[in-house]
ZANUNU-227544 format. One record per atom (N, C-alpha, C): residue in three letters; x, y, z. Coordinates in pm, whole numbers, plus 32768, in hexadecimal, padded with zeros to 4 digits. Layout:
REM ZANUNU-227544
ALAXYZ;...
This chain:
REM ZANUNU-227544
UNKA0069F01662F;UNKA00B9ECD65A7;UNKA08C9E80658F;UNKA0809DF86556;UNKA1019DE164EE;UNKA1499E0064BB;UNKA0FF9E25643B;UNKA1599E3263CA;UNKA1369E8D6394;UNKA19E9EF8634E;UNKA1639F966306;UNKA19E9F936278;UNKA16A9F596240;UNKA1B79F8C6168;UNKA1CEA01E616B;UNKA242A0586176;UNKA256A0BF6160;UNKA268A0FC60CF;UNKA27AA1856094;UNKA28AA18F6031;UNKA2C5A202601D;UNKA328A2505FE7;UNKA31EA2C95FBA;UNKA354A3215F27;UNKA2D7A35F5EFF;UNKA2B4A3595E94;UNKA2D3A3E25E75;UNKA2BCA4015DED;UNKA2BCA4985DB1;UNKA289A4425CFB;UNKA226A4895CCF;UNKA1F1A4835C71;UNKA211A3FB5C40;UNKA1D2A3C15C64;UNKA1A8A3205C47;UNKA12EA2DF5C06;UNKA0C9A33C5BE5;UNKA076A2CF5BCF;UNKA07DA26F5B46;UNKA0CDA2895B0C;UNKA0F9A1E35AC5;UNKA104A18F5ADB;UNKA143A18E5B7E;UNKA177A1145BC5;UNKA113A0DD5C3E;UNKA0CDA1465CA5;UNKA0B8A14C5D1F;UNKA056A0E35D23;UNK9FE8A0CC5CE2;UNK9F80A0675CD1;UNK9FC49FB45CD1;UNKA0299FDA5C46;UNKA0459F5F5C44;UNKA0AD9F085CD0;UNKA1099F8C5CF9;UNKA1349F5A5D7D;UNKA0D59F415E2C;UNKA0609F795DFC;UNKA0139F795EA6;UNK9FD89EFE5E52;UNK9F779EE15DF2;UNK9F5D9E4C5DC8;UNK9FC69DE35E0F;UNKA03C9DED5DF0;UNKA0899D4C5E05;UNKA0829D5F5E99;UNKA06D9DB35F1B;UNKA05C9DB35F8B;UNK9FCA9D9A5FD0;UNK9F6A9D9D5F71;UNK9EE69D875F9D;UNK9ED69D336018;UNK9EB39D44609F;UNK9E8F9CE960F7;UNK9F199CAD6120;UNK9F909CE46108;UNK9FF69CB6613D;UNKA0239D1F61C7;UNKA0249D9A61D5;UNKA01E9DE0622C;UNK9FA99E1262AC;UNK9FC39E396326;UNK9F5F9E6F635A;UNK9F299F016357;UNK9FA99F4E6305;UNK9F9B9FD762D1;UNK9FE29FD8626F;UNK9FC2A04361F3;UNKA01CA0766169;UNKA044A0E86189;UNKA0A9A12C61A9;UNKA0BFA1A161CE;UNKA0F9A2146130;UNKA0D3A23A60E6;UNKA0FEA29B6085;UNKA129A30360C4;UNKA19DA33960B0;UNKA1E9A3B260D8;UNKA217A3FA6049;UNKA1B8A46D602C;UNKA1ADA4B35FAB;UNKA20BA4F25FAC;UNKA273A5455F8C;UNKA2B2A59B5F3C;UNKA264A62C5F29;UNKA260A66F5F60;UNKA1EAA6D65F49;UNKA1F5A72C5EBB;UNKA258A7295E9F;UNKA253A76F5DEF;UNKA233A7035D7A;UNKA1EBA6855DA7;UNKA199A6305D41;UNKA139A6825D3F;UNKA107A6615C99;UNKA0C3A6C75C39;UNKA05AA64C5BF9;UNKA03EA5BD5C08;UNKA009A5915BDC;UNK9F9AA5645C3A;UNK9F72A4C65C36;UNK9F15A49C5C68;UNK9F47A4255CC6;UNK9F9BA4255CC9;UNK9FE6A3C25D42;UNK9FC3A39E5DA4;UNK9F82A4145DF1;UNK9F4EA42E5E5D;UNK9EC5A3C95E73;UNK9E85A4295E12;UNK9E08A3C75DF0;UNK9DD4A35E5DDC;UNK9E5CA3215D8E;UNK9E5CA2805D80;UNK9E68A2595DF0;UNK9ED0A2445E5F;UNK9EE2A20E5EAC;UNK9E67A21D5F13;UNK9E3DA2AB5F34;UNK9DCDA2815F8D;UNK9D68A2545F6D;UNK9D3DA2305EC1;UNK9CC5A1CD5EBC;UNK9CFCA11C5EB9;UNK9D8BA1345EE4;UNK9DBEA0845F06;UNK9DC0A0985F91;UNK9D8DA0BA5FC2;UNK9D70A0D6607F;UNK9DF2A0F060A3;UNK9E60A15F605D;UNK9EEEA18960B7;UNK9EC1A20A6121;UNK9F0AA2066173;UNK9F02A27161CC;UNK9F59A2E06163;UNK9F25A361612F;UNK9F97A3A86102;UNK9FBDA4356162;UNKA051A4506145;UNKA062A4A261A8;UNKA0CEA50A6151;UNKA0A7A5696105;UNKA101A5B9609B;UNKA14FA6276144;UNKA1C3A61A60F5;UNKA236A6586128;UNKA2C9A6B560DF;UNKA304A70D6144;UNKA35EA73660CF;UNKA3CCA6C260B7;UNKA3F3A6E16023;UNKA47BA68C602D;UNKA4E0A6B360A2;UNKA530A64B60A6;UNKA5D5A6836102;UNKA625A61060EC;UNKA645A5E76060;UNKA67CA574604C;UNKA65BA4DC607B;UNKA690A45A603C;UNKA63CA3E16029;UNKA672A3AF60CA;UNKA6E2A3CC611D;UNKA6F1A396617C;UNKA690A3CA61FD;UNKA67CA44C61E6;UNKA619A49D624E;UNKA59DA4706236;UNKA567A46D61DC;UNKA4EDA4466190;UNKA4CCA39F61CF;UNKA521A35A61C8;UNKA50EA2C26220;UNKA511A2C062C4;UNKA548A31362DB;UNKA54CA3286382;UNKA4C3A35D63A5;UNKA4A5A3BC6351;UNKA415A3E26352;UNKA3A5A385633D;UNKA3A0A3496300;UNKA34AA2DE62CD;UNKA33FA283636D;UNKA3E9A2676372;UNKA3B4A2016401;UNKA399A2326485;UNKA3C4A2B16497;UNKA365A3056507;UNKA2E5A30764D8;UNKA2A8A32E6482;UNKA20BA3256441;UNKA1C1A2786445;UNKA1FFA22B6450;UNKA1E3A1A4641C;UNKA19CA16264D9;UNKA122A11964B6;UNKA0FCA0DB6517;UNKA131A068654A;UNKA172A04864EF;UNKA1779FAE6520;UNKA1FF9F866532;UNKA1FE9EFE6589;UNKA28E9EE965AF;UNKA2CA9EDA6565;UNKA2CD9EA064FB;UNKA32B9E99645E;UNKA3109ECF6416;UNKA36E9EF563AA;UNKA3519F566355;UNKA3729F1E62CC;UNKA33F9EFB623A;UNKA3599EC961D2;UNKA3719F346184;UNKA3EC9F526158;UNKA3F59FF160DA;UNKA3F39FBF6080;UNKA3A99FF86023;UNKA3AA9FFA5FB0;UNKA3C9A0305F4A;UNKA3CEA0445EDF;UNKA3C6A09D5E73;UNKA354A0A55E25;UNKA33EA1235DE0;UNKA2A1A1115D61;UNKA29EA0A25D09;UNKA32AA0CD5CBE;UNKA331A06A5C75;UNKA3759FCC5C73;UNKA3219F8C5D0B;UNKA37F9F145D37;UNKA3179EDC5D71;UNKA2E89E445D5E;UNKA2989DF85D59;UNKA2F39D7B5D99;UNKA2629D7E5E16;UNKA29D9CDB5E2A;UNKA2649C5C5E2C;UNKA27D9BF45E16;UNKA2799B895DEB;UNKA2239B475E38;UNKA1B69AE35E17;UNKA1819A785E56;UNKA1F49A465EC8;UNKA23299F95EA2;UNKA28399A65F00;UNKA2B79A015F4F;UNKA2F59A955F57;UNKA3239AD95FBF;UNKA2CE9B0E6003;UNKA2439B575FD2;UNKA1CC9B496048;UNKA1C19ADE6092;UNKA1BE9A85604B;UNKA1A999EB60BC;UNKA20B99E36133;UNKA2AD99EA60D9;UNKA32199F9612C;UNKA33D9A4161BB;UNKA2ED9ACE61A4;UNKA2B89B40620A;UNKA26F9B20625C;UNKA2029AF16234;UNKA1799ABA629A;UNKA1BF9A6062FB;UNKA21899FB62C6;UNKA251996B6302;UNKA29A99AA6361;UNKA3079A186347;UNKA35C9A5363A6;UNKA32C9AB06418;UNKA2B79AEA640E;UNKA27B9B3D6469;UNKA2279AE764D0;UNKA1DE9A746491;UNKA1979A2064E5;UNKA21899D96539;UNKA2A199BD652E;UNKA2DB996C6572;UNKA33399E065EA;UNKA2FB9A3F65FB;UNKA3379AD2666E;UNKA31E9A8066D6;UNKA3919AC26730;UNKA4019AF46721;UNKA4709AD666B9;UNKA49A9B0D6691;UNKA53F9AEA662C;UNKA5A09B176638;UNKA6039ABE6650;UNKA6889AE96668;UNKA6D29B4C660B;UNKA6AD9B6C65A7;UNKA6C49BD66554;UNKA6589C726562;UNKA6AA9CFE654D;UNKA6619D4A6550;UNKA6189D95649D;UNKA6319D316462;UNKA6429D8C63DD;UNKA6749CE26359;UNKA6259D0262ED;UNKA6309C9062AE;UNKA6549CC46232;UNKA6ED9C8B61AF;UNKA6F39CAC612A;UNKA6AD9C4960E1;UNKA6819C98605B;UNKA62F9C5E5FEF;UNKA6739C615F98;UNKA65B9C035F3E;UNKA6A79BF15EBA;UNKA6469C315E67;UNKA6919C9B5DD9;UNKA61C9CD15D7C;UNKA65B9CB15CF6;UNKA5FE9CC35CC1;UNKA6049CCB5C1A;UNKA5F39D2E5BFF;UNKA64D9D495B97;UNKA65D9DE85B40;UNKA6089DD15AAB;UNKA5C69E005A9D;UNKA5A19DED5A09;UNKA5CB9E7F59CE;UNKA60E9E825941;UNKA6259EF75926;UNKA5E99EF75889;UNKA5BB9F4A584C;UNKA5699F2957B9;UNKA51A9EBF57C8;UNKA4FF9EB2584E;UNKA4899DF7582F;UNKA4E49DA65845;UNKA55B9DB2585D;UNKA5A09D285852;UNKA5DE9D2258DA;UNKA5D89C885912;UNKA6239C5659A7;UNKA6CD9C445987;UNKA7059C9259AB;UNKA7879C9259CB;UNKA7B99C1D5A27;UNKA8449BE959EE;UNKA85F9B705A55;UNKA8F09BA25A9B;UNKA9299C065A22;UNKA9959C4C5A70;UNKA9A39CCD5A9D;UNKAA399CE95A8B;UNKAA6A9D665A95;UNKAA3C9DB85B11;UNKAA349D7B5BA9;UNKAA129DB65C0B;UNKA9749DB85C38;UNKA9279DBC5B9E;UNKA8849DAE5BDE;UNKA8259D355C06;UNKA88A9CC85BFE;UNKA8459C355C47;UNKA8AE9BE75C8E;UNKA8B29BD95D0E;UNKA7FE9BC85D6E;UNKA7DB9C825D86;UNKA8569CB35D98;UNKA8149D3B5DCB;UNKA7E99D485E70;UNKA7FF9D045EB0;UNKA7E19CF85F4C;UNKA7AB9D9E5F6F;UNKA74F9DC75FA6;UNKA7249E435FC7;UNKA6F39E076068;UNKA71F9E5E60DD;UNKA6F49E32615F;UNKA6749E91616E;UNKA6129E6B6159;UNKA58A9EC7614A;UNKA5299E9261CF;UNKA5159E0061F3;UNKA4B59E066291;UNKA5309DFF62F2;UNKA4F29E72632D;UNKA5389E9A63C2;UNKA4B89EB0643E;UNKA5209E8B6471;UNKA4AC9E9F6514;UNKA4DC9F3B6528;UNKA4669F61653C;UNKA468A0046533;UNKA4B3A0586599;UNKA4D2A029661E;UNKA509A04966A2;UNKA592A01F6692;UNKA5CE9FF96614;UNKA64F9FC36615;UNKA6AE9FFE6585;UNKA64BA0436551;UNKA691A07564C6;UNKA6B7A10364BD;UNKA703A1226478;UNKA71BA1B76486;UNKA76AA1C563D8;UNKA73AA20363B3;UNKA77DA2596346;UNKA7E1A2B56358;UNKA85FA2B76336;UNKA8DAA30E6306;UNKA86FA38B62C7;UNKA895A3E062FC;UNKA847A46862A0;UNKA8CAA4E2625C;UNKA93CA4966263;UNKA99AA4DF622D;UNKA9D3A4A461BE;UNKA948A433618F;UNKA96CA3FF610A;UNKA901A46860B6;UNKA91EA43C602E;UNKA8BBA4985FC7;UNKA882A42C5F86;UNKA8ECA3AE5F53;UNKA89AA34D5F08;UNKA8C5A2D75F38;UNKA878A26C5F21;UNKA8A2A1BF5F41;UNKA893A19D5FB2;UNKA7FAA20A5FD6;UNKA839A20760A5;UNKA821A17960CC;UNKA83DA147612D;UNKA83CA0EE616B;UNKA81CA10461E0;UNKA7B9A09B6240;UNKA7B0A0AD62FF;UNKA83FA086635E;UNKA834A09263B4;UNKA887A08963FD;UNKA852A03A6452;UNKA8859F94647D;UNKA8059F7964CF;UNKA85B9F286550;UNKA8079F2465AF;UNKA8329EDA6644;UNKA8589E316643;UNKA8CD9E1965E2;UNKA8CE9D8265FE;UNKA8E69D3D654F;UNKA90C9CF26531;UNKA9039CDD64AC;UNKA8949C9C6474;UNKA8739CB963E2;UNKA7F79CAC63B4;UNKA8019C1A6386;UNKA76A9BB26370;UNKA7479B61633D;UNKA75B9B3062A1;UNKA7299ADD6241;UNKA72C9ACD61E5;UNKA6A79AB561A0;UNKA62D9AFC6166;UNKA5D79AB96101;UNKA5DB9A516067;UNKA58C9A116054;UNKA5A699DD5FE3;UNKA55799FB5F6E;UNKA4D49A1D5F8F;UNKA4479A715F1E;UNKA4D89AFD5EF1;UNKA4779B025E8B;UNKA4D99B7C5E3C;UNKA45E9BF75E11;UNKA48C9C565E3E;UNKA4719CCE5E1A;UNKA48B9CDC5D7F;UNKA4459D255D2C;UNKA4329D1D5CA0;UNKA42E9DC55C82;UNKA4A09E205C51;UNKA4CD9E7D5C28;UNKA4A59EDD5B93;UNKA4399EF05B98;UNKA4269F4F5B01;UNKA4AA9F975AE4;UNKA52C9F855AED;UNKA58E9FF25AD4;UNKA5A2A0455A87;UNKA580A02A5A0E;UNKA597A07A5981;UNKA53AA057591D;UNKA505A0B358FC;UNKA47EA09D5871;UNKA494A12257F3;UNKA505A1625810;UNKA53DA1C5577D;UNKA595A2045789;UNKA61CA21D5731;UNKA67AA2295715;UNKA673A2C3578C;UNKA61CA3145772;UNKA643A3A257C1;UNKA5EEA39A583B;UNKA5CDA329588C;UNKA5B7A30A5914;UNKA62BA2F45955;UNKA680A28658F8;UNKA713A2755918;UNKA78EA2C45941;UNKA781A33458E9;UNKA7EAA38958EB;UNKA7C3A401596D;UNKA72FA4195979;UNKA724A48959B0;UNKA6FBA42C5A63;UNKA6F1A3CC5A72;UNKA745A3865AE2;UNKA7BAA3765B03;UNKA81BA33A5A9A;UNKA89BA3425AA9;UNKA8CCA3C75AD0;UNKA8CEA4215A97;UNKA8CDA4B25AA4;UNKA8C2A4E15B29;UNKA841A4E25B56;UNKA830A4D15BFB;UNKA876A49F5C38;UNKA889A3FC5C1E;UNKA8E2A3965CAE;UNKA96EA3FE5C93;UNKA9BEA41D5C28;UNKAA11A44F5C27;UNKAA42A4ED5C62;UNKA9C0A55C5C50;UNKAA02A5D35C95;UNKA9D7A5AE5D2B;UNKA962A5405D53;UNKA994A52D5DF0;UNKA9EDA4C75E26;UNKAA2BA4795DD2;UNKAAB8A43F5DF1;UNKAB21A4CA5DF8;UNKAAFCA5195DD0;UNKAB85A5865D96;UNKAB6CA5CD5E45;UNKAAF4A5DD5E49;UNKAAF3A6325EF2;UNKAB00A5D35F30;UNKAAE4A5925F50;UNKAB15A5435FAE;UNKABAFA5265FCC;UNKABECA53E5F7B;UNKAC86A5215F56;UNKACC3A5B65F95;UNKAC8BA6225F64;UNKACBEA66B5F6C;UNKACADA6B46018;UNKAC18A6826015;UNKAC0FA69A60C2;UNKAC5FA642613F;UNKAC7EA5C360D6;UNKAD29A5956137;UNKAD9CA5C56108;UNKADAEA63160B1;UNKAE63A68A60BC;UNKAE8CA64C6016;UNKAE53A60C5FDC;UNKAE5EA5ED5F65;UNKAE8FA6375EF6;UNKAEF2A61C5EB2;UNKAF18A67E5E4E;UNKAEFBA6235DF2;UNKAEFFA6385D6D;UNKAEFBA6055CDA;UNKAF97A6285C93;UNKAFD1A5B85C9C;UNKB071A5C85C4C;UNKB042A5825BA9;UNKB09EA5B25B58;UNKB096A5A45AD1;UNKB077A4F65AB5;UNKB0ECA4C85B0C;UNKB0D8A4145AFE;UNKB045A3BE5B0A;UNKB017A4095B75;UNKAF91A3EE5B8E;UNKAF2CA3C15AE9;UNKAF5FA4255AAA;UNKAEFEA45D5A2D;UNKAF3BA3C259BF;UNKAFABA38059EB;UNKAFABA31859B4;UNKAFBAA29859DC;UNKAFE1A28D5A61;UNKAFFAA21E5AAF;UNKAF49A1F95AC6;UNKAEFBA2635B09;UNKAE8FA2405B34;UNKAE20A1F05ADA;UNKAE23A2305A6C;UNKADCDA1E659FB;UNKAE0FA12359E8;UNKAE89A16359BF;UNKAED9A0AE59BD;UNKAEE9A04C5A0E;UNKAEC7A06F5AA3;UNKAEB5A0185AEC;UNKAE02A0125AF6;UNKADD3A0405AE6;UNKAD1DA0335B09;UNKAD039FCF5A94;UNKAD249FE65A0E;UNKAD069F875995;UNKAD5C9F0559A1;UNKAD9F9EF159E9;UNKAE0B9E825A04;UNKAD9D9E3B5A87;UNKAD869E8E5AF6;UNKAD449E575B55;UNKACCA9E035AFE;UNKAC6D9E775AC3;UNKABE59E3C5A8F;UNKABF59DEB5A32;UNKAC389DD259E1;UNKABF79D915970;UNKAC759D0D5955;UNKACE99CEC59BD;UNKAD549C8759A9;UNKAD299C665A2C;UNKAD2B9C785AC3;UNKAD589C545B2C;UNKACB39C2D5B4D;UNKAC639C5F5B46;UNKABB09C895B48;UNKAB7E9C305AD5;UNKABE39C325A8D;UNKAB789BA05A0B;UNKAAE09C2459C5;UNKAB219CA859A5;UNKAABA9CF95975;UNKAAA99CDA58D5;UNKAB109C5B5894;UNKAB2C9C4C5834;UNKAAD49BD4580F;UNKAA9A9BAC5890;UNKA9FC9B295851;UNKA9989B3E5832;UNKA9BA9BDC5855;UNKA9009C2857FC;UNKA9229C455780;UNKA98E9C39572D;UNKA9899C58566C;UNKA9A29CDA567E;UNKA9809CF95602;UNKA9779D7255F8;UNKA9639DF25659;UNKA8DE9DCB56C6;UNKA89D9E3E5701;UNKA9199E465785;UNKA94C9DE05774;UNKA9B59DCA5801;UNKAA129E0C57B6;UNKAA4F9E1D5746;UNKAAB39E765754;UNKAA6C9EFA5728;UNKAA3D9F4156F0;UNKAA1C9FA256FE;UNKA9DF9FD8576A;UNKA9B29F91580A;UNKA9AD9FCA5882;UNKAA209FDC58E4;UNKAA769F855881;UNKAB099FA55903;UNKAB55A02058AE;UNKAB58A013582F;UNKAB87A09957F5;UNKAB37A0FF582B;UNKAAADA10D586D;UNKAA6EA15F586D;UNKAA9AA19458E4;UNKAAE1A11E592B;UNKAAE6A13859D2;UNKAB7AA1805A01;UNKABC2A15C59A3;UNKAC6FA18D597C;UNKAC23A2125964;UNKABF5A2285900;UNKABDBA2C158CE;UNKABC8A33F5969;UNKAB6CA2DA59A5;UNKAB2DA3435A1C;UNKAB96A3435A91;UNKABFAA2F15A95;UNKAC85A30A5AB4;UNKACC0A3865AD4;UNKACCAA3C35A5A;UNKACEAA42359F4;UNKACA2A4A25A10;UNKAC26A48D5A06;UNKABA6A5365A29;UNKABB6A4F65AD2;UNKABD0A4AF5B47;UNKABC7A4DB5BA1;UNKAC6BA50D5BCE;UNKACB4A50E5B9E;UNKAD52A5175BB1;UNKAD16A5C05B8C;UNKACF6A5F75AFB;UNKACE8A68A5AD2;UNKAC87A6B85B43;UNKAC06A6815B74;UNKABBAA6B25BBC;UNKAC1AA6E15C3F;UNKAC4FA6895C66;UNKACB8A67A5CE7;UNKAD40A71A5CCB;UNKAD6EA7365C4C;UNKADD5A76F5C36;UNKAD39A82F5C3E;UNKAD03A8075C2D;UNKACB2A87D5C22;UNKAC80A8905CD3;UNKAC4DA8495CFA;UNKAC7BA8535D97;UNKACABA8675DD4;UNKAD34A82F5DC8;UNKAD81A8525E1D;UNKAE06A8725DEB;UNKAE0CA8F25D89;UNKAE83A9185D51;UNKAF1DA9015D93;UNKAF8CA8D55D65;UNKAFF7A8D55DBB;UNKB003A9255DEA;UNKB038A96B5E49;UNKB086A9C05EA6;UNKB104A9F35E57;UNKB138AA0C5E16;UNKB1B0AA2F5DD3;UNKB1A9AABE5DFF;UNKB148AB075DBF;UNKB128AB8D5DBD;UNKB11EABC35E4F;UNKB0D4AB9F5E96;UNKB0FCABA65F50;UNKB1B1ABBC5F57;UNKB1EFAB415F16;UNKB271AB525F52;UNKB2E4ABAB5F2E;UNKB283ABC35E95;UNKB2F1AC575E66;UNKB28FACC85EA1;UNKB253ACD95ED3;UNKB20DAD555EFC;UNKB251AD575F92;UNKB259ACF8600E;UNKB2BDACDA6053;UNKB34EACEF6065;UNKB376ACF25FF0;UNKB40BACD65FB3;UNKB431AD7F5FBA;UNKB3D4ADB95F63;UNKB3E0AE315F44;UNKB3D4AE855FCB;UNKB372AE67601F;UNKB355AEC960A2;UNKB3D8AEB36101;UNKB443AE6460F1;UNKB4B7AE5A6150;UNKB516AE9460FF;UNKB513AEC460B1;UNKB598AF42606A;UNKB56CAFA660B3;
């Protein structure tokens, strides 16, 4: 086989239809990799869009992709997300690049669009958005000692697409937060599983440089309004992953007077 649309999902069916639609006849397999504590109909959807589904336990989003491409038939692999749709012109883009194999690249980035409330973002970090999602499957590897933002690891440097991947990102105020929330206590392990402490400065330096990055240096300030209230939003989570991080991985102080004390 070619080409495998991968996917992996956990209670999606809001999304799952509308994302195996924009792949129709673009792949030679849909591979769904369920989440096994989905409680809805996810499942279902996808296998009446002809996906192969294959429910599994979680073990985080980087294990979960390694899995997918051991599971996956085909020499390339397209990841996706539920809620991420792609475009006429980047199906085309795909077809054009697979028919011209061999390629000197093992792995190709896409440019995406964030829509957040319905609306296309032009700044503040979420456009172009480059995501390296087709990889030749014998050449990619996932970091599994990440928790979030994983990325492959791949044999050679990757290509460039020009079709754009199209991002459902945000559709209500408490989708937002209880994502943010997430990326943040697994930014906090991850931190802390490299020796990471949380110092007080953190709790203010970190927010002031993230809202400085997004919304002055990032141009998060050409979306109006919704652009600054997502970089304030993004400073904020600064802040809960710095506390998530201080709840992790408490200083050592107490070790060193307990130390201190056992040599009298």
């Amino acid at each position: 086989m070619h080409l495998t649309v991968a996917i992996i999902a956990r209670d999606e069916e809001r999304h799952i239809g509308g994302c195996l639609a924009s792949v129709a006849g673009l792949a030679d397999e849909v591979l769904v990799l369920l989440d096994e504590r989905t409680a809805d109909r996810t499942g279902e959807i996808a296998a009446a869009h002809g996906a192969r589904v294959i429910r599994a336990p979680w073990r985080g989003f980087p294990a979960q992709r390694n899995q997918a491409l051991a599971l996956s038939r085909g020499t390339w692999v397209l990841f996706l997300d539920a809620d991420e749709r792609v475009t006429p012109e980047l199906a085309a883009e795909v077809r054009a690049v697979l028919q011209t194999l061999p390629s000197a690249c093992n792995g190709y980035r896409i440019p995406r669009r964030n829509l957040f409330f319905g609306q296309t973002l032009r700044g503040g970090g979420w456009y172009p958005d480059h995501q390296l999602r087709l990889l030749r499957r014998d050449a990619a590897h996932y970091d599994e000692r990440r928790h979030v933002h994983e990325f492959p690891r791949l044999a050679g440097p990757p290509g460039m697409l020009h079709g754009h991947l199209v991002h459902l990102n945000i559709e209500r105020l408490d989708e937002l937060w209880i994502k943010q929330s997430r990326y943040a206590l697994a930014e906090a392990r991850t931190l802390a599983e490299e020796g990471r402490r949380a110092r007080w400065r953190n709790f203010l330096g970190a927010p002031a440089r993230e809202f400085w990055r997004r919304y002055v240096r990032l141009g998060g300030w050409r979306d109006g309004a919704l652009g600054l209230f997502l970089c304030l939003t993004m400073a904020w989570f600064e802040v809960v992953k710095f506390a998530f991080l201080r709840m992790l991985a408490p200083a050592p102080s107490s070790n060193r007077r307990q130390g201190a004390t056992g040599t009298h």
